[in-house]
PDB file as gemmi writes it, atoms N, CA and C in Angstrom:
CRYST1    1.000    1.000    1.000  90.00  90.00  90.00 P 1                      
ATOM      1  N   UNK A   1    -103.620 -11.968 120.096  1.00  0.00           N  
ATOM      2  CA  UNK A   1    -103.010 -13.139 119.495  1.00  0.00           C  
ATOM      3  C   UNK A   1    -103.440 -13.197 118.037  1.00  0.00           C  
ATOM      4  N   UNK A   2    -102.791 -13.347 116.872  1.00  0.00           N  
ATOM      5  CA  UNK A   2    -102.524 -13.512 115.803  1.00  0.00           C  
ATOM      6  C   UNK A   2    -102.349 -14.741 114.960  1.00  0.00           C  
ATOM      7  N   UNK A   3    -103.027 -15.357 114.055  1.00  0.00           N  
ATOM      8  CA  UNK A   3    -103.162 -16.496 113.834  1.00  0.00           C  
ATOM      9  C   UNK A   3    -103.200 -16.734 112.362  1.00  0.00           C  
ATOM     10  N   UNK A   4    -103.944 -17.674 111.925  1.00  0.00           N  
ATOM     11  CA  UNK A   4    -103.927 -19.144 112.460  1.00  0.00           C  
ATOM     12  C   UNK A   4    -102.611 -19.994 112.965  1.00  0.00           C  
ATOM     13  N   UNK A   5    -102.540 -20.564 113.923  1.00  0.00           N  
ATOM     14  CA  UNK A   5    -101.511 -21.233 113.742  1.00  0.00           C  
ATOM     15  C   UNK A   5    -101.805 -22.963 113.909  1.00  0.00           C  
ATOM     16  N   UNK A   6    -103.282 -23.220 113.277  1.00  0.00           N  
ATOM     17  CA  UNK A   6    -103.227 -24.257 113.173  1.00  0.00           C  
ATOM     18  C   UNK A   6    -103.871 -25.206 112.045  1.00  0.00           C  
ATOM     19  N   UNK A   7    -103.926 -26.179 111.415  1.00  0.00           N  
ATOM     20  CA  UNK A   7    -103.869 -26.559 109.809  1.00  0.00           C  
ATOM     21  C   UNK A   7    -105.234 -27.610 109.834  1.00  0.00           C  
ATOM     22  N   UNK A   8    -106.533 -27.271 109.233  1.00  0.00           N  
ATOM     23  CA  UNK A   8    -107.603 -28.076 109.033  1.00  0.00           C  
ATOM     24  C   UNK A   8    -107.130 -29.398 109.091  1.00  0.00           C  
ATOM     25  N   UNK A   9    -108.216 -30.390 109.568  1.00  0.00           N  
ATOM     26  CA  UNK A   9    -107.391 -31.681 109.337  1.00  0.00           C  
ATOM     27  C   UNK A   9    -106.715 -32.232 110.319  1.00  0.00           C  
ATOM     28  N   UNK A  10    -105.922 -31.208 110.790  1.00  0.00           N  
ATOM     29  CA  UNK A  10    -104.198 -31.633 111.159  1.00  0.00           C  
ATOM     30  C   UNK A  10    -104.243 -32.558 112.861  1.00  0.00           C  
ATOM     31  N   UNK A  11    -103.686 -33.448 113.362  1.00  0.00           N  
ATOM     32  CA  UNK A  11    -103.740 -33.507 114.647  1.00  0.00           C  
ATOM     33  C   UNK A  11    -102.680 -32.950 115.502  1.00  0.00           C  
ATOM     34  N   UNK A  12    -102.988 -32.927 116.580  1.00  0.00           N  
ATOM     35  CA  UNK A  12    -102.412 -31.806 117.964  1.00  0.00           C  
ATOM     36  C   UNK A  12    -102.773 -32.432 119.335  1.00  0.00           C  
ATOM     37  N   UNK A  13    -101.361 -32.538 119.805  1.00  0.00           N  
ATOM     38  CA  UNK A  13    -101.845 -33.519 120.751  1.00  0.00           C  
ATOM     39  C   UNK A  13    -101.734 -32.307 122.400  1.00  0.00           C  
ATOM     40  N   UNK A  14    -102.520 -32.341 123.079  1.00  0.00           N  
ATOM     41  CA  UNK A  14    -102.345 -31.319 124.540  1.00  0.00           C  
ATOM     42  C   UNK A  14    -101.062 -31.675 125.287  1.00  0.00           C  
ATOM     43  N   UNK A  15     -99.927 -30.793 125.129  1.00  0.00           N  
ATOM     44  CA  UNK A  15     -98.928 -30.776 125.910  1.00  0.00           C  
ATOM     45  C   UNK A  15     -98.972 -30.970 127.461  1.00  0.00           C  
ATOM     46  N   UNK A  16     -99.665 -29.932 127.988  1.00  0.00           N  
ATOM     47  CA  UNK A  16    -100.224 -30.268 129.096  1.00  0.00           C  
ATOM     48  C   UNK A  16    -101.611 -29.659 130.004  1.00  0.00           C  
ATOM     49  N   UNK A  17    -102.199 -30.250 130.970  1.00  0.00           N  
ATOM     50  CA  UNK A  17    -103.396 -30.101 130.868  1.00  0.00           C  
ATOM     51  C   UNK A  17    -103.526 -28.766 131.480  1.00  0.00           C  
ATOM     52  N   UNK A  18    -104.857 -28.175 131.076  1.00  0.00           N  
ATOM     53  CA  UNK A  18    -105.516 -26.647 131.033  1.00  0.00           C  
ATOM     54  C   UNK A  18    -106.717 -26.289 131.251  1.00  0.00           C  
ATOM     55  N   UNK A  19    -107.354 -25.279 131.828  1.00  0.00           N  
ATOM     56  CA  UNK A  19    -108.819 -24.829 131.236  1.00  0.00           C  
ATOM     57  C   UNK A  19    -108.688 -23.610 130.937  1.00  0.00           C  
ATOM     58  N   UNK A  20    -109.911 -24.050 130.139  1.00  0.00           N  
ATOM     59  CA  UNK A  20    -110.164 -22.920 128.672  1.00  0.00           C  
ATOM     60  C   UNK A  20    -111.319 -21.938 129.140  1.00  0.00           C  
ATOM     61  N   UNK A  21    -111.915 -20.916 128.476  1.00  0.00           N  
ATOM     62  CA  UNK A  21    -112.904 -20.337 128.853  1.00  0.00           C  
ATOM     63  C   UNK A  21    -114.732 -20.990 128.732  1.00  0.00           C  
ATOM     64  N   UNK A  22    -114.304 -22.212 127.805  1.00  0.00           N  
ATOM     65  CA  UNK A  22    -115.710 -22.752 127.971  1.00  0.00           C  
ATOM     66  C   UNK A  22    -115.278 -24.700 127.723  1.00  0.00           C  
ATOM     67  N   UNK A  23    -114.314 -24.750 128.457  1.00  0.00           N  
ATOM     68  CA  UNK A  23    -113.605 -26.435 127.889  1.00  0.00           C  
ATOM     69  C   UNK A  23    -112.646 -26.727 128.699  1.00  0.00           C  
ATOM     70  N   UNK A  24    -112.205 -27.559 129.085  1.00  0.00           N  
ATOM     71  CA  UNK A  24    -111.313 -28.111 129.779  1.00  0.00           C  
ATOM     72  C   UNK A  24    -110.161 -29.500 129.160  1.00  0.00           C  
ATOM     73  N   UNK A  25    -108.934 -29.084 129.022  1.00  0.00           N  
ATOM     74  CA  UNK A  25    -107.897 -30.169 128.209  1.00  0.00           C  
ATOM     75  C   UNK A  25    -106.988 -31.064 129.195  1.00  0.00           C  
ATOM     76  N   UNK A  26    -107.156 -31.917 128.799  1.00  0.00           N  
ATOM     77  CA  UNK A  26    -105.476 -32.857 129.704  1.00  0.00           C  
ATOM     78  C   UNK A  26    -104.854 -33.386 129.041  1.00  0.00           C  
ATOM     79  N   UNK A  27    -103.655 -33.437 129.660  1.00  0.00           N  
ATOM     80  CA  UNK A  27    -102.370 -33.466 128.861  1.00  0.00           C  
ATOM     81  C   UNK A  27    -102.643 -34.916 127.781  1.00  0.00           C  
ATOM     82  N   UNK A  28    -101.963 -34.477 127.099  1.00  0.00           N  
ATOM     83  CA  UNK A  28    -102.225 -36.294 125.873  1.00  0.00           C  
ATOM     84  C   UNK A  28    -103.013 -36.508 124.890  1.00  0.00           C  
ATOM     85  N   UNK A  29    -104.140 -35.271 125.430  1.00  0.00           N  
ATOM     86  CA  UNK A  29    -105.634 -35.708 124.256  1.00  0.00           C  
ATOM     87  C   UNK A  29    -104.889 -35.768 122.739  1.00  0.00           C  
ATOM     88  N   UNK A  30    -105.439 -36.115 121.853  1.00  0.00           N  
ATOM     89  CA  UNK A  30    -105.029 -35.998 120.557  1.00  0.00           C  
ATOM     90  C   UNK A  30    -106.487 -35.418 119.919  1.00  0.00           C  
ATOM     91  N   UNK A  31    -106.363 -34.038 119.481  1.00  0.00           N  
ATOM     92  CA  UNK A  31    -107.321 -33.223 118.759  1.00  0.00           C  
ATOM     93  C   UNK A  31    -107.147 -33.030 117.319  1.00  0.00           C  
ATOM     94  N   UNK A  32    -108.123 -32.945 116.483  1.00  0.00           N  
ATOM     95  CA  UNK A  32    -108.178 -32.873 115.237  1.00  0.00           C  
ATOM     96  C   UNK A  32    -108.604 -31.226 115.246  1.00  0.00           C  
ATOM     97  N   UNK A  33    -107.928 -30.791 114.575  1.00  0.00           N  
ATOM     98  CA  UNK A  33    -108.625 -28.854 114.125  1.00  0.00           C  
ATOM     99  C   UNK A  33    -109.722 -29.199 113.076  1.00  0.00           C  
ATOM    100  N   UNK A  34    -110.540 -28.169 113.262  1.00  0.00           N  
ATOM    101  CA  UNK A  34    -111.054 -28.013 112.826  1.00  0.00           C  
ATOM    102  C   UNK A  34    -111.843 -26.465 111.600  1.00  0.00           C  
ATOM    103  N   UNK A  35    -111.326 -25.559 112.690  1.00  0.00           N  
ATOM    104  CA  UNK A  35    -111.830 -24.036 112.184  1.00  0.00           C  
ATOM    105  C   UNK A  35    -111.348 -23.219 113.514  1.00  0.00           C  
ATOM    106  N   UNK A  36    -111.828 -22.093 112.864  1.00  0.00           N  
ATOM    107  CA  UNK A  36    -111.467 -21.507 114.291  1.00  0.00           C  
ATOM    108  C   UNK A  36    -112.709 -20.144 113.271  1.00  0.00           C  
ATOM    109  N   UNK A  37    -113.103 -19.227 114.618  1.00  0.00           N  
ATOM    110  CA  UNK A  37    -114.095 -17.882 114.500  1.00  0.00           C  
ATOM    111  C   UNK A  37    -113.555 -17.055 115.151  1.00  0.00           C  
ATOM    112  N   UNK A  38    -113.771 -15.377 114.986  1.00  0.00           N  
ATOM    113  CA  UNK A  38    -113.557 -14.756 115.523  1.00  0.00           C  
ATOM    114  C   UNK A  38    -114.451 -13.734 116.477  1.00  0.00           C  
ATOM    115  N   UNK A  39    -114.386 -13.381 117.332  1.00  0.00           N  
ATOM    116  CA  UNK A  39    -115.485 -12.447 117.813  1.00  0.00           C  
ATOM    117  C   UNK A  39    -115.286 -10.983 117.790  1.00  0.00           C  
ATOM    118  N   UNK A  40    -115.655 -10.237 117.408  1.00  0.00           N  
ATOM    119  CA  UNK A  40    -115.362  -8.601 117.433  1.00  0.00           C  
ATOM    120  C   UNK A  40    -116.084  -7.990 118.519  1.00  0.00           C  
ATOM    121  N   UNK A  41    -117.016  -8.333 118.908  1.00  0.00           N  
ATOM    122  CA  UNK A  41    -117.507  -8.140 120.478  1.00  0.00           C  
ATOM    123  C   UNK A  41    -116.761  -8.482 121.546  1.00  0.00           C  
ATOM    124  N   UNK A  42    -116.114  -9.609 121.769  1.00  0.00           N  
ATOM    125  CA  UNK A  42    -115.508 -10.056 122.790  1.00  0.00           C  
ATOM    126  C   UNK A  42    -114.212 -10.066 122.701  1.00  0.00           C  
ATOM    127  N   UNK A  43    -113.516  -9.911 121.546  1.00  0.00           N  
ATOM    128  CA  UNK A  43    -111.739  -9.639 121.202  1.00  0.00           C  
ATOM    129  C   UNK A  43    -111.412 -11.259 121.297  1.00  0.00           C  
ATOM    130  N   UNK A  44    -112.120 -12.310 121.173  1.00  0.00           N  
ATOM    131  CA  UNK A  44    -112.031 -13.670 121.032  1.00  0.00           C  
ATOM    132  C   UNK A  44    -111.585 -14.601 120.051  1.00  0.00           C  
ATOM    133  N   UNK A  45    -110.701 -15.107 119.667  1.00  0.00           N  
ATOM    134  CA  UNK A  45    -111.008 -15.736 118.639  1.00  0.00           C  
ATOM    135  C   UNK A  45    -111.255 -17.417 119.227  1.00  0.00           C  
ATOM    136  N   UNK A  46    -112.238 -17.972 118.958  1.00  0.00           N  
ATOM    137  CA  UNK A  46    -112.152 -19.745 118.898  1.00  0.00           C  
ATOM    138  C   UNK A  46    -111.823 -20.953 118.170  1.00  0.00           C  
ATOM    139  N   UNK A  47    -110.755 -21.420 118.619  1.00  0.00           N  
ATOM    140  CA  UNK A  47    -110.169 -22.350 118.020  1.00  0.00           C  
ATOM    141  C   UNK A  47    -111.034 -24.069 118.099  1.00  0.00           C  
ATOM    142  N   UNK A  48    -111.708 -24.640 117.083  1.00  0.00           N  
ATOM    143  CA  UNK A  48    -112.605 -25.575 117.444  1.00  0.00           C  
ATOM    144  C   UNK A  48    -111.870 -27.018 116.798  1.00  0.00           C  
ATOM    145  N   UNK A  49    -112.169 -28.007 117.660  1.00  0.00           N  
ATOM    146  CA  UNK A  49    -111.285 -29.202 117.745  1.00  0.00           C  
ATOM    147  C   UNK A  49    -112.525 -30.286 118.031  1.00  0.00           C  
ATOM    148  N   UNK A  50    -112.200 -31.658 116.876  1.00  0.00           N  
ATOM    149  CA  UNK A  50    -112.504 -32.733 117.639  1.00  0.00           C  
ATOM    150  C   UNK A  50    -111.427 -33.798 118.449  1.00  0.00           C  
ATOM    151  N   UNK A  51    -112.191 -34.134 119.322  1.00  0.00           N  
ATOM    152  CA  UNK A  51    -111.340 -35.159 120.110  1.00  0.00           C  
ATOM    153  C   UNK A  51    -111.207 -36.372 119.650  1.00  0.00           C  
ATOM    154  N   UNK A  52    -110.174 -36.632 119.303  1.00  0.00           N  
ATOM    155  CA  UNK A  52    -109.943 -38.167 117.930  1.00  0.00           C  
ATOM    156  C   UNK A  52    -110.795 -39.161 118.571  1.00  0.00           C  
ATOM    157  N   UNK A  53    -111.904 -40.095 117.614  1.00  0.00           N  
ATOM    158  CA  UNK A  53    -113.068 -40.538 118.282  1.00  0.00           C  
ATOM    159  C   UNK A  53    -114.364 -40.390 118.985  1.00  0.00           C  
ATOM    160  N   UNK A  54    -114.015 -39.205 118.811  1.00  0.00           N  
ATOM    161  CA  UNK A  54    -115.605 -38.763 119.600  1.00  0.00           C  
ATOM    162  C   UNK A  54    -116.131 -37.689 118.775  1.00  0.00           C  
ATOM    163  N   UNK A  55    -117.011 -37.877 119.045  1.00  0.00           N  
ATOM    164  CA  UNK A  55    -118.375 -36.598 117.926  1.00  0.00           C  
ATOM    165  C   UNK A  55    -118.290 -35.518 118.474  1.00  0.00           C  
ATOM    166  N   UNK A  56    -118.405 -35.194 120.008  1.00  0.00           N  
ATOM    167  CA  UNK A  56    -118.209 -33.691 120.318  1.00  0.00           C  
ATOM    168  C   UNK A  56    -117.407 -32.784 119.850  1.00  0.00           C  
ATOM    169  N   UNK A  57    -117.763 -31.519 119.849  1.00  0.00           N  
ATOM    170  CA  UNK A  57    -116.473 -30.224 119.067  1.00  0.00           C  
ATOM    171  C   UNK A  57    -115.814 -29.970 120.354  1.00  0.00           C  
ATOM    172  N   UNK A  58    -115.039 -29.796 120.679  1.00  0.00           N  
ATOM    173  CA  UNK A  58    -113.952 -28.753 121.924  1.00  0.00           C  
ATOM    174  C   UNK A  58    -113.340 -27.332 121.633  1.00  0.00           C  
ATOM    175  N   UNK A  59    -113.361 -26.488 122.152  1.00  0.00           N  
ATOM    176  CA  UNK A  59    -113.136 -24.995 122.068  1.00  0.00           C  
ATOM    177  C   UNK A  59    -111.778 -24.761 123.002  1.00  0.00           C  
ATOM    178  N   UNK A  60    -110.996 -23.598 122.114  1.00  0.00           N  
ATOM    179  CA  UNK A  60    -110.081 -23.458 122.994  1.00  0.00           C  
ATOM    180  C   UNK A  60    -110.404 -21.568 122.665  1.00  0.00           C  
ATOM    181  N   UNK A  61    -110.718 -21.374 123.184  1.00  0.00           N  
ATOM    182  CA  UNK A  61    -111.062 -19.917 123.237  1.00  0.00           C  
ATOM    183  C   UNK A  61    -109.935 -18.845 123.566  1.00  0.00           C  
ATOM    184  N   UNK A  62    -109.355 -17.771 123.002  1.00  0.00           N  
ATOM    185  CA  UNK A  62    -108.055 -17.250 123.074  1.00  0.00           C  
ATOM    186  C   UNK A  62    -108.260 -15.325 123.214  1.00  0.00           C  
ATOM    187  N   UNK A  63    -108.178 -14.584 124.149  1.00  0.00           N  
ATOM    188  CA  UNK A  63    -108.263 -13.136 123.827  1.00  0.00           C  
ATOM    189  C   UNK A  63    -107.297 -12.772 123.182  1.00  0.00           C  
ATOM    190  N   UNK A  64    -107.411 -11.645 122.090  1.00  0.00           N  
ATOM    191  CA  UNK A  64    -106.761 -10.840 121.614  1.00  0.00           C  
ATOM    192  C   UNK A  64    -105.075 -10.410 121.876  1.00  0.00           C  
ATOM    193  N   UNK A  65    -105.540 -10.290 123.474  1.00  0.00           N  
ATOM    194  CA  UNK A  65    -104.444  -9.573 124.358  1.00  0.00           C  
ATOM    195  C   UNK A  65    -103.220 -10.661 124.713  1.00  0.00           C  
ATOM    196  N   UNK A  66    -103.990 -11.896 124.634  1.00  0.00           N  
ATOM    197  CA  UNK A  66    -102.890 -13.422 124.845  1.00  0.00           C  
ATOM    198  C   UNK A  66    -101.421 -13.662 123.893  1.00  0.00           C  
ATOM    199  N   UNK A  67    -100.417 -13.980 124.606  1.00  0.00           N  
ATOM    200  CA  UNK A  67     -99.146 -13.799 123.919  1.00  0.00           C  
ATOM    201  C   UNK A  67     -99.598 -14.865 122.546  1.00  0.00           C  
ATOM    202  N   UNK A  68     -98.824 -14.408 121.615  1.00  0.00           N  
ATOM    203  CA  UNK A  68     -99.008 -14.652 120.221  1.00  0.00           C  
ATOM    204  C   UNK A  68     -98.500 -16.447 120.182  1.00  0.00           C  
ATOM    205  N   UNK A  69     -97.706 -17.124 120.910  1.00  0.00           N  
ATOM    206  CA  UNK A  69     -96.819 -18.035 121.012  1.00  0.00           C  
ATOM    207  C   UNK A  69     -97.576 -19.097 122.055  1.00  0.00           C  
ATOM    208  N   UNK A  70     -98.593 -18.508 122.434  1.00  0.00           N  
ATOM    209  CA  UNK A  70     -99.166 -19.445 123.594  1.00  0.00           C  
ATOM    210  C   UNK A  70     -99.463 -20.746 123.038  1.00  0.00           C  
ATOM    211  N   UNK A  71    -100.133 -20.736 122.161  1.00  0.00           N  
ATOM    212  CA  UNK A  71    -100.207 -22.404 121.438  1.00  0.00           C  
ATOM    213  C   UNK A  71     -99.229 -23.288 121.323  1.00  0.00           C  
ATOM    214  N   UNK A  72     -98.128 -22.678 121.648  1.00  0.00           N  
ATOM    215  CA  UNK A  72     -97.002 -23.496 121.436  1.00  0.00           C  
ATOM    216  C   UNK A  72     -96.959 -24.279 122.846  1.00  0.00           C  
ATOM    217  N   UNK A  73     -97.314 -23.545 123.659  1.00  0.00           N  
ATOM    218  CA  UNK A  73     -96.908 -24.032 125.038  1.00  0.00           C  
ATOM    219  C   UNK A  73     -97.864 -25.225 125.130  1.00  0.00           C  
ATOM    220  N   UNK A  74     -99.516 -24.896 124.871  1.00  0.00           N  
ATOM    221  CA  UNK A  74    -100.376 -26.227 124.752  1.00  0.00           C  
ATOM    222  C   UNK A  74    -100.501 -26.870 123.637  1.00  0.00           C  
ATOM    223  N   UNK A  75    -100.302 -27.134 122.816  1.00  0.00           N  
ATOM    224  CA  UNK A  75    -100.334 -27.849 121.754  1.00  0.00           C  
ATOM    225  C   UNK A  75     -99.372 -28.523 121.132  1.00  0.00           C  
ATOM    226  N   UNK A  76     -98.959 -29.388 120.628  1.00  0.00           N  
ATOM    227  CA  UNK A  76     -97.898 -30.102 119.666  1.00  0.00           C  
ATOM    228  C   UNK A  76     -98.430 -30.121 118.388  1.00  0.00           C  
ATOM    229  N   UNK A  77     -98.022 -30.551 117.526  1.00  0.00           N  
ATOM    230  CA  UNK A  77     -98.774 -30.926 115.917  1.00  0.00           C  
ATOM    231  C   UNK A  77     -98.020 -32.470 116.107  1.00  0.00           C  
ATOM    232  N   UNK A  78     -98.813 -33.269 115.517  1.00  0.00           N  
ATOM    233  CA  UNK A  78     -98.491 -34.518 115.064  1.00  0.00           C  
ATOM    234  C   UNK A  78     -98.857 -35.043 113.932  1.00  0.00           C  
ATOM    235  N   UNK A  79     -97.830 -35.628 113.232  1.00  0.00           N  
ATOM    236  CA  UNK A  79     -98.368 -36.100 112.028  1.00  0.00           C  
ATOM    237  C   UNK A  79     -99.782 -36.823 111.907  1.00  0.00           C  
ATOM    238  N   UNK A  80     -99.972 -38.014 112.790  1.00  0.00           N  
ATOM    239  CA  UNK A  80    -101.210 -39.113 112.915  1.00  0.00           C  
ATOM    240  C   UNK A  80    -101.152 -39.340 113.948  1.00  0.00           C  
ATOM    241  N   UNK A  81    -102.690 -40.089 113.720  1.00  0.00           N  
ATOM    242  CA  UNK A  81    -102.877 -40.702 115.412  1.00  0.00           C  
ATOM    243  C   UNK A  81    -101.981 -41.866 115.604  1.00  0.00           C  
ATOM    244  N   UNK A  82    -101.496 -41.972 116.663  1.00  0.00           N  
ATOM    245  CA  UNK A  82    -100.852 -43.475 117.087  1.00  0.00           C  
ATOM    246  C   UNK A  82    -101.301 -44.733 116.695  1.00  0.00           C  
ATOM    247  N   UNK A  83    -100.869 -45.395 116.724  1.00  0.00           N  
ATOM    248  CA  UNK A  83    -101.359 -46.698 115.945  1.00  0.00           C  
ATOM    249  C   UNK A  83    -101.948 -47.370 117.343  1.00  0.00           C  
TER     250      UNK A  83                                                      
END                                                                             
């Protein structure tokens, strides 16, 4: 998988719910991006998110080998948080 496809800052709300290799999402959350790393040991790259309101980071962890388009399926972009 080939990237970035997602914008510092930006919010993203979970299409629908999932688990990740070290995180777990349900549908609705509204996530803020944050960065993302790559691993050359593990063919990984991590996509790191806060959860609007809360201090913890969330990981969405992605192999190499994963279709390029998969984010589309979990993620939305949204302009802002809901009022």
């Amino acid at each position: 998988m080939s990237g970035p496809y997602f914008q510092r800052g930006h919010h993203y709300r979970v299409r629908r719910s999932f688990t990740a290799l070290r995180d777990a999402f349900a549908e609705g959350e509204l996530l803020i991006y944050e960065s993302s790393a790559y691993s050359y040991y593990d063919g990984i790259t991590g996509y790191f998110f806060k959860l609007a309101g809360h201090a913890e980071s969330r990981w969405w962890d992605v192999y190499d080998d994963q279709p390029g388009d998969l984010w589309l399926e979990l993620f939305e972009a949204v302009d802002a948080p809901p009022a």
